[in-house]
C-alpha atoms as one frame of an Amber mdcrd trajectory, in Angstrom:
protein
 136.165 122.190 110.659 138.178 119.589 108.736 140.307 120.702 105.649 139.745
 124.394 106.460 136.354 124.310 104.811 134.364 127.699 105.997 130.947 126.047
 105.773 129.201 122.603 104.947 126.861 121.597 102.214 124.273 118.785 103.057
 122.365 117.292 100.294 119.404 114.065 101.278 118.507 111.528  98.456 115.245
 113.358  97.028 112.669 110.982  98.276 110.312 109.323  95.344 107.046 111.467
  95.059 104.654 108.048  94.153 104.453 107.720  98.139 104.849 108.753 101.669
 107.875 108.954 104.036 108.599 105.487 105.429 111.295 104.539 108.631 113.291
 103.218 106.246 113.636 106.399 104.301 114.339 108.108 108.150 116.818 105.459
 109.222 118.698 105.282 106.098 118.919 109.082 105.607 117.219 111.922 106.648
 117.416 111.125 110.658 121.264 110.994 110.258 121.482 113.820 108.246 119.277
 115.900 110.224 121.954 114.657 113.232 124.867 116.019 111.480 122.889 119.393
 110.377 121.831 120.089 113.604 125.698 119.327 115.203 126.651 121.733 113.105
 124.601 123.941 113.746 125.003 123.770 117.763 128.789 124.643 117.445 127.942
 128.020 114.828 128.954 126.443 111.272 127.489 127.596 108.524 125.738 124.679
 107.345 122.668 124.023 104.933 120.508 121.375 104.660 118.963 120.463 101.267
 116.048 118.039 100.308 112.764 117.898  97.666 111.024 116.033  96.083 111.853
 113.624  93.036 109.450 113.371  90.977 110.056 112.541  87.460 110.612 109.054
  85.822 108.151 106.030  84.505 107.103 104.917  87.749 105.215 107.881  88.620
 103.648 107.766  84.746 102.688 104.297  85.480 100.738 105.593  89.096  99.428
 108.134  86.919  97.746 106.169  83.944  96.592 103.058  86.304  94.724 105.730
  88.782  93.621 107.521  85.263  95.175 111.413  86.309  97.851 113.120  85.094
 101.953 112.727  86.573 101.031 116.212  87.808  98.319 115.203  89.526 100.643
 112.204  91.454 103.379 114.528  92.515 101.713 116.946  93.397  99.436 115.101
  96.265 102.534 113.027  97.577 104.928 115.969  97.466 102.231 118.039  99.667
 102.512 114.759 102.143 106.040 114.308 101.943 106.702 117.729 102.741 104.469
 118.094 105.667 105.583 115.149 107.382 109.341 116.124 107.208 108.063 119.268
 108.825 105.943 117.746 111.527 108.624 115.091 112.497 111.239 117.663 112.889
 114.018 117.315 110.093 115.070 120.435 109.876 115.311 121.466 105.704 116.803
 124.946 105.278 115.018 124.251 101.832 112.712 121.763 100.656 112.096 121.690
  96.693 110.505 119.811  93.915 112.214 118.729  90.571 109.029 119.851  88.431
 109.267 123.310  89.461 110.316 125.756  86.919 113.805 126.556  88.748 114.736
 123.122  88.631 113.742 122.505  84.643 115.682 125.243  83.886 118.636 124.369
  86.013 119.014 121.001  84.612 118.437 122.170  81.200 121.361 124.489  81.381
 123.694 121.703  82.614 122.662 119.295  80.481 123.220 122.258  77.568 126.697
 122.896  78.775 127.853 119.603  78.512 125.983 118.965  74.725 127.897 122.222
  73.751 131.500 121.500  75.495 131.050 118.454  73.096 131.074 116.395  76.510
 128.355 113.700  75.401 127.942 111.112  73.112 125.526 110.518  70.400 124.425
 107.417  69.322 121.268 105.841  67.851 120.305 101.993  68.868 117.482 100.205
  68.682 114.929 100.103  71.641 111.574  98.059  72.081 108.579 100.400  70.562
 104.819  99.956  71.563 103.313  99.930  67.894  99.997 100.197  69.330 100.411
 102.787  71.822 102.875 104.153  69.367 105.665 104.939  71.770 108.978 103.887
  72.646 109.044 102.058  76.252 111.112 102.886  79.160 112.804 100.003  80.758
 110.074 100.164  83.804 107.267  99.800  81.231 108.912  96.404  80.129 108.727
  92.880  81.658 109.642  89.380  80.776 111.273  86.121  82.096 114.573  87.234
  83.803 117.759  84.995  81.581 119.348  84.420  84.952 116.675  83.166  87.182
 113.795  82.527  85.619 111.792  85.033  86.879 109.007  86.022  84.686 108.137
  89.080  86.271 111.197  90.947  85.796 111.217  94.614  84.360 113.432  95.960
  82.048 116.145  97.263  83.925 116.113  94.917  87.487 115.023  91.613  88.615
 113.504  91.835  91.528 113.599  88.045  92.515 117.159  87.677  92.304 118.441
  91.493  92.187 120.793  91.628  88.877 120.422  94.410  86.915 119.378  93.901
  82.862 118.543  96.002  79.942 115.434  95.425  78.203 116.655  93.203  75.077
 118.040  90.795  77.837 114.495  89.485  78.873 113.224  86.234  77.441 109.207
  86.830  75.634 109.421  90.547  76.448 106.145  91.736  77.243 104.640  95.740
  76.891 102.998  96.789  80.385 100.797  99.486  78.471  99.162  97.424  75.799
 100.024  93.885  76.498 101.877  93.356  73.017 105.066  91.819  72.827 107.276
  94.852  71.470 109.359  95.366  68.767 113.161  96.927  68.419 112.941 100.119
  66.500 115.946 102.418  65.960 116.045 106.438  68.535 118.509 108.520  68.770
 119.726 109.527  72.257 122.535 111.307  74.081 125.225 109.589  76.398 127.975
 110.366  79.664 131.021 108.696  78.329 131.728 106.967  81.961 134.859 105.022
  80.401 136.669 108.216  79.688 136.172 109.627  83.607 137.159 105.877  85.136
 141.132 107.099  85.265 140.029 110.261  87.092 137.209 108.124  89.433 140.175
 106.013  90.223 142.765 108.776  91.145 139.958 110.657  93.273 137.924 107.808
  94.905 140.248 104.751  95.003 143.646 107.130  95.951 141.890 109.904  97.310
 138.659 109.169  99.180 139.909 105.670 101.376 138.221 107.470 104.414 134.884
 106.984 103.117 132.714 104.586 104.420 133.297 101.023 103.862 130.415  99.723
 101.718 130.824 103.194  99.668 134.230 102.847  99.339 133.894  99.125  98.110
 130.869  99.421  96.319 132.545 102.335  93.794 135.546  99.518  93.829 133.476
  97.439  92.417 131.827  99.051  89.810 135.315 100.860  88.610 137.136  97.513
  88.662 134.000  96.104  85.954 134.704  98.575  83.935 132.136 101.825  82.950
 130.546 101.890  80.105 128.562 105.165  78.426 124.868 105.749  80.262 122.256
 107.327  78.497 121.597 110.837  79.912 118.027 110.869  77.752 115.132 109.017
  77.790 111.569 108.332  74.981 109.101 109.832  77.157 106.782 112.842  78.101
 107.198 113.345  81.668 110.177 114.835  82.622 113.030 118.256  81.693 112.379
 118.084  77.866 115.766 117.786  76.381 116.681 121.268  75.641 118.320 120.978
  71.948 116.116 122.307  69.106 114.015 119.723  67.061 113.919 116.973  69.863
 110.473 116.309  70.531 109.293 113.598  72.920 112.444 113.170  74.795 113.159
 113.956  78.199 116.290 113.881  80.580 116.942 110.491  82.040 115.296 110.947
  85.819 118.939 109.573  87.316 120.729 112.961  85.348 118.286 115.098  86.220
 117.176 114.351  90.107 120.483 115.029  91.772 120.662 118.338  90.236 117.931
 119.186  92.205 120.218 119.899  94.790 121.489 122.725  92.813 118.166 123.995
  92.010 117.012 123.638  95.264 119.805 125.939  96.608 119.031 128.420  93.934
 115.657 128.218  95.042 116.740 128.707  98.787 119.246 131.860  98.265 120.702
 133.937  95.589 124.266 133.204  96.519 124.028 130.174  95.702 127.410 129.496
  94.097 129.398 129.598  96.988 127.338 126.485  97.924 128.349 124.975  94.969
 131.267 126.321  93.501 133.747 127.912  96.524 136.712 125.210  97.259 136.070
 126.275 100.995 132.306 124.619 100.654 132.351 121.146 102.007 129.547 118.635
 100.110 127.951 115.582 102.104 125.910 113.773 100.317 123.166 111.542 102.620
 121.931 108.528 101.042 120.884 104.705 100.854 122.967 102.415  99.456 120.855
 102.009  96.264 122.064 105.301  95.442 125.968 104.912  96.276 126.782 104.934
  91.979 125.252 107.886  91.503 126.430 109.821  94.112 130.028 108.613  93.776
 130.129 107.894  90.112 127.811 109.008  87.743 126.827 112.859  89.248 130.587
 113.491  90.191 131.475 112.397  86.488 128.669 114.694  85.469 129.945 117.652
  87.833 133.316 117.467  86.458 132.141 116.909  82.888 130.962 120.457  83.698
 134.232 121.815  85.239 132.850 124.627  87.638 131.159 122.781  90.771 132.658
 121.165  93.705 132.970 117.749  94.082 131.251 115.718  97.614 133.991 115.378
 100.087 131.902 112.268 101.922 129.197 109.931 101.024 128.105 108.733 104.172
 125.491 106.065 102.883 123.201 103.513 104.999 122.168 100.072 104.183 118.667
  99.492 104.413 116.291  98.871 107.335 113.612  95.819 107.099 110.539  95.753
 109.345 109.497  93.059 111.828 112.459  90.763 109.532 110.852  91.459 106.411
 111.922  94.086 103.751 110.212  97.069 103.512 107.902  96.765 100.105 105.697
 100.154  99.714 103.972  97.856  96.640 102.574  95.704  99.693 101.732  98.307
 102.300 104.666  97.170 104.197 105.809  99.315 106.082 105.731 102.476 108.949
 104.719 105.307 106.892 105.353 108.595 108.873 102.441 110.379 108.722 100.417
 107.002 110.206 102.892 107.232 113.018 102.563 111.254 114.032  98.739 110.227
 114.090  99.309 107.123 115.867 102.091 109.093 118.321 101.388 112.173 118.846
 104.091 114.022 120.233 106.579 111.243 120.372 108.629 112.295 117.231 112.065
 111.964 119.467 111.060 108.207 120.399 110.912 107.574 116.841 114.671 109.330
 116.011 115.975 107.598 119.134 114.821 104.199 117.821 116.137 104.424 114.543
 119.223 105.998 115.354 119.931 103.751 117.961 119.185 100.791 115.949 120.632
 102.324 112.535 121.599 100.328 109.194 125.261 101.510 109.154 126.854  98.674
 108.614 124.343  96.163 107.678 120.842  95.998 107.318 118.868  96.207 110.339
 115.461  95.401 111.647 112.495  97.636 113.122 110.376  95.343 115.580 107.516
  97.411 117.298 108.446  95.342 120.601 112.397  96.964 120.095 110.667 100.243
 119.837 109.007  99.680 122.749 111.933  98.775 124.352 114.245 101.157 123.877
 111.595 103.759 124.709 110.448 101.943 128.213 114.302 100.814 129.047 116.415
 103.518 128.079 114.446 106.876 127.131 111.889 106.224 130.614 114.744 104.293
 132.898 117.716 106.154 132.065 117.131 109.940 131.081 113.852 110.418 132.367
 114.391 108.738 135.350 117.717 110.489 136.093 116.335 114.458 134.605 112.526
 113.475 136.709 114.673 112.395 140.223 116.988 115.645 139.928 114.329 117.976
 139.151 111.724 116.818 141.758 114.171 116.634 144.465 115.159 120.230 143.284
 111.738 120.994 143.655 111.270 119.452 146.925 114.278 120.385 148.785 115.197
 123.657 147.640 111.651 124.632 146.067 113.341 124.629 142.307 115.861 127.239
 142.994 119.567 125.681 142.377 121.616 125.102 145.654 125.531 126.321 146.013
 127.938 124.042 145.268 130.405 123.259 148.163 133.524 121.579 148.583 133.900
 118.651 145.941 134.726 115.050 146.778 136.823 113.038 144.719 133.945 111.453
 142.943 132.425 114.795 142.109 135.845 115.726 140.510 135.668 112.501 138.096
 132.150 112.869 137.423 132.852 116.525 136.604 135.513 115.661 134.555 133.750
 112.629 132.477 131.453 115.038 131.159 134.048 116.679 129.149 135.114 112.943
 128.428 132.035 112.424 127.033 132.014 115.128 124.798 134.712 114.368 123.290
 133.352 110.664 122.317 130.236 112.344 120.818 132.433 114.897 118.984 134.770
 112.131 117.806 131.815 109.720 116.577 129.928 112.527 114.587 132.949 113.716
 113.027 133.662 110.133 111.750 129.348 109.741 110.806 129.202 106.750 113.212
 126.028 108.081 114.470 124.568 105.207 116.437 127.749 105.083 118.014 127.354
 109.183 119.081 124.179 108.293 120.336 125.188 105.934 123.011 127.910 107.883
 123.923 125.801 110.952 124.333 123.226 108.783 126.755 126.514 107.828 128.252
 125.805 111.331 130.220 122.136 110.514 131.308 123.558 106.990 132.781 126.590
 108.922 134.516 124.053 111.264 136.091 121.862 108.178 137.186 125.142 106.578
 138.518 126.034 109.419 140.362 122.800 109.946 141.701 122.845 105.848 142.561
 125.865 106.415 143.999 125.593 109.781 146.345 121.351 109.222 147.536 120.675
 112.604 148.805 117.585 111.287 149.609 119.522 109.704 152.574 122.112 112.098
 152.894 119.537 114.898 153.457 118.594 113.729 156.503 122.506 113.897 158.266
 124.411 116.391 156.131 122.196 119.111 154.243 125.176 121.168 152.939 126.432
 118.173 151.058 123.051 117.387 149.308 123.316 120.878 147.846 126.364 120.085
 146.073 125.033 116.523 144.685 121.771 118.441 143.472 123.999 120.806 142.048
 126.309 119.343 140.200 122.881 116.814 139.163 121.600 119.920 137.829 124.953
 121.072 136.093 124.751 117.431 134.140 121.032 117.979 133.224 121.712 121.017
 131.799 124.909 120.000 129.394 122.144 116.962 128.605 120.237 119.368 126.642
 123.124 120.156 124.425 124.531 116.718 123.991 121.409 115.440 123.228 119.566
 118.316 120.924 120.952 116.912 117.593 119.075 113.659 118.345 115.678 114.579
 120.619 115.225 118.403 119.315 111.484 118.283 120.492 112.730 116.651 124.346
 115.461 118.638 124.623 113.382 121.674 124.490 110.800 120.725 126.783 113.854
 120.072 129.293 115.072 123.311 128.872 111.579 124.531 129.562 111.705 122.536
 132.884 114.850 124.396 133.643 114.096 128.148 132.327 117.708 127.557 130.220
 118.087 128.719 126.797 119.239 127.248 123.922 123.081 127.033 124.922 125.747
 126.041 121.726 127.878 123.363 121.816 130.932 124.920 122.684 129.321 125.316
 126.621 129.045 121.346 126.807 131.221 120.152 129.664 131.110 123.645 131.181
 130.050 122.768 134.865 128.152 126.059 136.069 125.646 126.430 133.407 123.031
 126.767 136.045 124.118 129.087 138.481 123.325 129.045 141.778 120.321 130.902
 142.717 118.631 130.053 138.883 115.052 129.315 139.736 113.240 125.942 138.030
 110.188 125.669 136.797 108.016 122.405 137.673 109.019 119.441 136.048 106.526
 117.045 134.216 107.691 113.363 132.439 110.104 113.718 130.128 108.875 110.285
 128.431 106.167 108.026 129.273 106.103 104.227 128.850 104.568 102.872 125.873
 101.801 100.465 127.169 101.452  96.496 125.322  98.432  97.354 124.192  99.848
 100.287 121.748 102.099  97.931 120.356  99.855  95.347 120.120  97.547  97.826
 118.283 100.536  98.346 115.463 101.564  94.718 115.169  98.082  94.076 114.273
  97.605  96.761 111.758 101.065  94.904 109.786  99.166  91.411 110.321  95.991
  93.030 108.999  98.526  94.060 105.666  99.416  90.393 105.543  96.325  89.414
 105.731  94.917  91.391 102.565  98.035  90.636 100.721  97.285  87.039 101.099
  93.836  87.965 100.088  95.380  89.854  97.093  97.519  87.094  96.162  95.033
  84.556  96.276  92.414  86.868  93.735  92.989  84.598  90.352  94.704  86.011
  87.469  91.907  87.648  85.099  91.569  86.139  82.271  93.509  87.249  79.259
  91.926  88.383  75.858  90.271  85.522  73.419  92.776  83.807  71.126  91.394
  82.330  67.404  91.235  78.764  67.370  94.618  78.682  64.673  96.760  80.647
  67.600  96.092  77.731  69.988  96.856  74.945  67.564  99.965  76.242  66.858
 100.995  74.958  70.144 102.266  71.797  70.575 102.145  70.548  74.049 103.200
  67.077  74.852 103.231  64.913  77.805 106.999  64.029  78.817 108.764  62.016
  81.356 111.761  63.902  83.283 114.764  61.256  83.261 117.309  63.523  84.722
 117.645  66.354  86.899 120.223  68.492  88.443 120.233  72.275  89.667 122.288
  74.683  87.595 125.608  76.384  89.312 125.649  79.528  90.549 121.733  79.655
  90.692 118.900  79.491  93.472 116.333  78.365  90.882 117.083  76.712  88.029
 116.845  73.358  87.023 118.378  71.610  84.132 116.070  68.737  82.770 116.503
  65.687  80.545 113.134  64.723  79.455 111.706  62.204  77.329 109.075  63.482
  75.225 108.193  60.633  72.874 110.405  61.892  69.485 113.110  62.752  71.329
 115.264  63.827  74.799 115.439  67.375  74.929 117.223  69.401  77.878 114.715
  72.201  79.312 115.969  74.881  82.322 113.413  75.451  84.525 112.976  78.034
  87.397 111.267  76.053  89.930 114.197  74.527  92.048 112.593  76.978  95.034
 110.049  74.287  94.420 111.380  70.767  93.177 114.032  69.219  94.601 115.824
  67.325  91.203 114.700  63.806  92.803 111.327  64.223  93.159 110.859  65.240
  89.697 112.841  61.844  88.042 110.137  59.607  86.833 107.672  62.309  86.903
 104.923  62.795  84.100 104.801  66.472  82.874 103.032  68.857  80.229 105.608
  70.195  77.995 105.516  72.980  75.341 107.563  71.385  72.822 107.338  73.733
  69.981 108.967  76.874  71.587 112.294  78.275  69.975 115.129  77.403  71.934
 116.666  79.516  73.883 120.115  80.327  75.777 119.762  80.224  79.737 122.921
  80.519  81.532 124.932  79.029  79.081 122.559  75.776  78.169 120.150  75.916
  75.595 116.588  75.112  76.836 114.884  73.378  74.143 110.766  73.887  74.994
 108.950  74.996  78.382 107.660  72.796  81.255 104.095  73.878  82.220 103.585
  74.896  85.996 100.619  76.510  88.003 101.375  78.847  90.382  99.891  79.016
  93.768  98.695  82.350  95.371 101.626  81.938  97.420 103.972  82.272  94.634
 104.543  78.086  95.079 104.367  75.776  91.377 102.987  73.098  90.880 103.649
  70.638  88.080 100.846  70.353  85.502 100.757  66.163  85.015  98.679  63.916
  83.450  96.058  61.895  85.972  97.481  58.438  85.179 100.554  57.452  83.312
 100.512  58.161  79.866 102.692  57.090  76.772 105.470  59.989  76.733 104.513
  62.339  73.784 100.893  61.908  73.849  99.334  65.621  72.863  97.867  67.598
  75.280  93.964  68.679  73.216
């Protein structure tokens, strides 16, 4: 093993317990990882594998109160679905935990204690929005509002999801309380910090000198962030769902979910085995940390700064993180039912959990996002698992079967080809060796089919279906050395089709063989006795696809529907509320888009006493031309406010489609500009 490291540590991004398993969780990380553990595995490292379930944090509240049962309640039914699809589909967890179990609370209270004690965190008291009628401080998830960049008002607290920048809560233009509906006020909390500014000289030293080997977008993604600077994070949080913060006289604080999940890994591995700390804590333990790229800065920056904060545990010698996968060219949205969950497809598929790996190893987000298309799947499965290693494992095993009635045939003298086709298998191994090694793992899946399409070649190449019929001692050594290739096949290829590659060994009466015997070339000895072959794969007929692509246009279809339901209405108003409105007609004279923005619009408009600029979002919408000259309702009494450097001075009224589309709210014929709107 690199580095001299005695053993490997493998830790997958706890998957969210408000939902299933989807392929974009697989692709992105626990198909890869699974890969690598099994690799390891195959050539006798000691190697674990570590995963659970994350299930603390506002969004699970949120589930919770809107389905009216307890966080509990949430975690507990997802976990239990979670869990048993990991199981079914074959990733193979030496552990699989949960971060409200006991061993975990107490793990991450410890940790958390150590650093309060050390004197390793920072207290400070702010002021955060407060729910006066729910009487509770709100988490940035339980906050939305118009987003100050784009105009998005639908943004949470901590994220825009329309145009993706991150924000903190006091950020948000007419910040709005998702519990109660009450606009929120700032009231002063006390909470506990990582100072991230004093680790940003180490991060630099041992990411930016020390780690260049790492992954490209992990390598310039921590870049990034170090180069903006880091600024303290809150390790705590105002809520009641969580690791209660262990210090004596805090009440209704927990730790922040992002401090608290990855330390699941350590509890997990507690969970799993006694001797834990030489998981954790023995230089000789190598740390991989699988993950998406949404999770790159806390799995580079902030747990490593939390780790060494700490002083006793090993650092992660490789982040080797995936971008994301989108399905049928749309991103994956669990909101919208969007997606392959994993359970639905071990229903759907029974027994075809390999087809699955394959597809989304061979197609995965290393580099770039990728795309999952149900006709792809079906292609890969009919082209290259059917046409290329079943066809070439089916032919050598039936022909076994029918010339030799399955017993294997001596070798005899070897041709020159047989000497190079010998040899490439060794070749080969070395490309698969040399691609895991480096976590290119699409790329150590081609080259590992590279020795089901030599076998197919060779077989191409020699026909001993002809051959048979003029020379039967030189038939024996093409079935043989066939045979010899099928059996290294299922050791190259048991990291990626586990379930396959036992069914071939089956086939051939071979045991599980380790990795060091691939490229040996008398694995089957002569004289070994077969057993009757079935299909390896089967094609995947238009009509099963057909069935799935209509079960995604069925999801459209009801979001659509969903879209379309109107807004309810909201609670009455007193008559003095809506008279303290003043909305105007106005005439737009100008219009030009704002830089450095996809949707806003900055407006001169006439509105009888005056000609006010206004930013709009709705340049998705409007191109500036076709709103010159155009009649519109304007809110004219609304504070002014600061977007993107230009103060907006009032708010252009818009309805909004159930597409998401707005439409300008104008009067029916021309109208003097500042006439009221009653």
């Amino acid at each position: 093993m690199m580095n001299n490291f005695k053993r490997t540590l493998i830790t997958t991004a706890l998957p969210y317990a408000n939902g299933p398993i989807h392929i974009g969780h697989l692709a992105g990380v626990y198909v890869p990882a699974d890969i690598y553990a099994r690799y390891l595995r195959l050539k006798n490292e000691e190697v674990l594998l570590i995963g659970g379930s994350d299930e603390h944090g506002v969004p699970i509240t949120l589930k919770a109160k809107n389905e009216g049962i307890t966080p509990q309640d949430v975690v507990d039914k997802f976990h239990g679905i979670i869990k048993k699809s990991f199981q079914e589909f074959g990733i193979s967890f030496d552990v699989y935990s949960r971060t409200s179990a006991k061993i975990h609370h107490d793990t991450a209270s410890e940790i958390f204690k150590k650093l309060y004690d050390d004197g390793k965190l920072l207290e400070k008291t702010s002021a955060q929005y407060y729910d006066e009628e729910n009487k509770q401080f709100l988490a940035d998830r339980y906050i939305t509002g118009t987003c100050p960049k784009c105009g998005f008002e639908k943004a949470y607290g901590d994220q825009c999801e329309s145009c993706g920048t991150s924000l903190s809560p006091t950020e948000l233009i007419n910040p709005t309380s998702m519990i109660s509906g009450n606009q929120p006020v700032l009231k002063e909390t006390k909470h506990w910090y990582l100072p991230l500014d004093q680790y940003e000289p180490w991060l630099k030293e041992w990411i930016l000198e020390g780690h260049k080997e790492w992954k490209p977008n992990v390598y310039g993604q921590c870049k990034s962030w170090i180069d903006s600077g880091l600024q303290p994070r809150a390790v705590t949080r105002d809520l009641n769902w969580g690791v209660p913060v262990p210090i004596e006289g805090v009440e209704g604080k927990v730790l922040y979910v992002w401090f608290d999940a990855p330390i699941g890994y350590i509890s997990a591995t507690k969970e799993l085995t006694a001797d834990w700390e030489k998981y954790w804590k023995d230089p000789e333990t190598r740390m991989l940390h699988f993950i998406g790229k949404d999770n790159i800065v806390f799995h580079c920056i902030i747990f490593p700064s939390v780790l060494k904060a700490e002083g006793s545990y090993n650092l992660p010698e490789n982040v080797p993180a995936n971008e994301f996968l989108n399905l049928e060219n749309d991103k994956i949205s669990t909101s919208r039912n969007w997606a392959v969950w994993l359970h639905e497809y071990l229903e759907d598929f029974p027994g075809k959990e390999d087809v699955l790996k394959y597809v989304l190893t061979a197609n995965a987000p290393e580099t770039k996002d990728n795309d999952f298309t149900w006709k792809d799947f079906q292609t890969r499965n009919n082209n290259e698992l059917v046409a290329v290693l079943g066809n070439f494992v089916n032919r050598t095993l039936v022909l076994t079967q029918k010339y030799y009635d399955g017993v294997v045939p001596e070798c005899g003298e070897l041709t020159e080809t047989d000497k190079r086709t010998l040899t490439e298998i060794s070749n080969i191994k070395a490309d698969v060796e040399k691609s895991l090694d480096s976590f290119r793992i699409r790329e150590s899946l081609k080259n590992a089919m590279d020795l089901a399409r030599l076998g197919n070649k060779y077989l191409a190449d020699e026909e001993p279906w002809k051959v048979v019929k003029t020379d039967t001692e030189r038939v024996k050594t093409i079935m043989n050395i066939s045979l010899q290739i099928t059996a290294n096949l299922t050791i190259c290829l048991e990291p990626f089709l586990p379930f396959s590659m036992n069914k071939l060994r089956d086939f051939l009466d071979l045991g599980k063989l380790d990795w060091d015997k691939f490229g040996e070339t008398e694995l089957l000895k002569a004289g070994h006795k077969t057993n009757k072959p079935e299909l390896l794969f089967e094609k995947i007929e238009d009509k099963v696809i057909e069935a799935q692509l209509q079960k995604l246009l069925d999801t459209k279809k009801a979001n659509e529907l969903s879209d379309a339901v109107v807004t309810p209405v909201k609670e009455n108003i007193e008559f003095d509320d809506f008279g303290k409105m003043d909305i105007r007609v106005g005439t737009v004279l100008e219009a030009e888009k704002v830089a450095k923005t996809k949707k806003l619009l900055k407006l001169l408009v006439d509105t009888g006493t005056d000609k006010r600029t206004i930013v709009s979002g709705v340049a998705e919408y409007y191109k500036p031309e076709d709103l010159i000259g155009k009649q519109v309702s304007v809110l004219v009494n609304l504070a002014p406010k600061k977007l993107r450097g230009i103060v907006s001075q009032g708010m252009i009224l818009f309805a909004e489609n159930a597409d998401g589309s707005l439409v300008a709210v104008s009067p029916e014929a021309e109208v003097k500009p500042g006439s009221e709107i009653k």
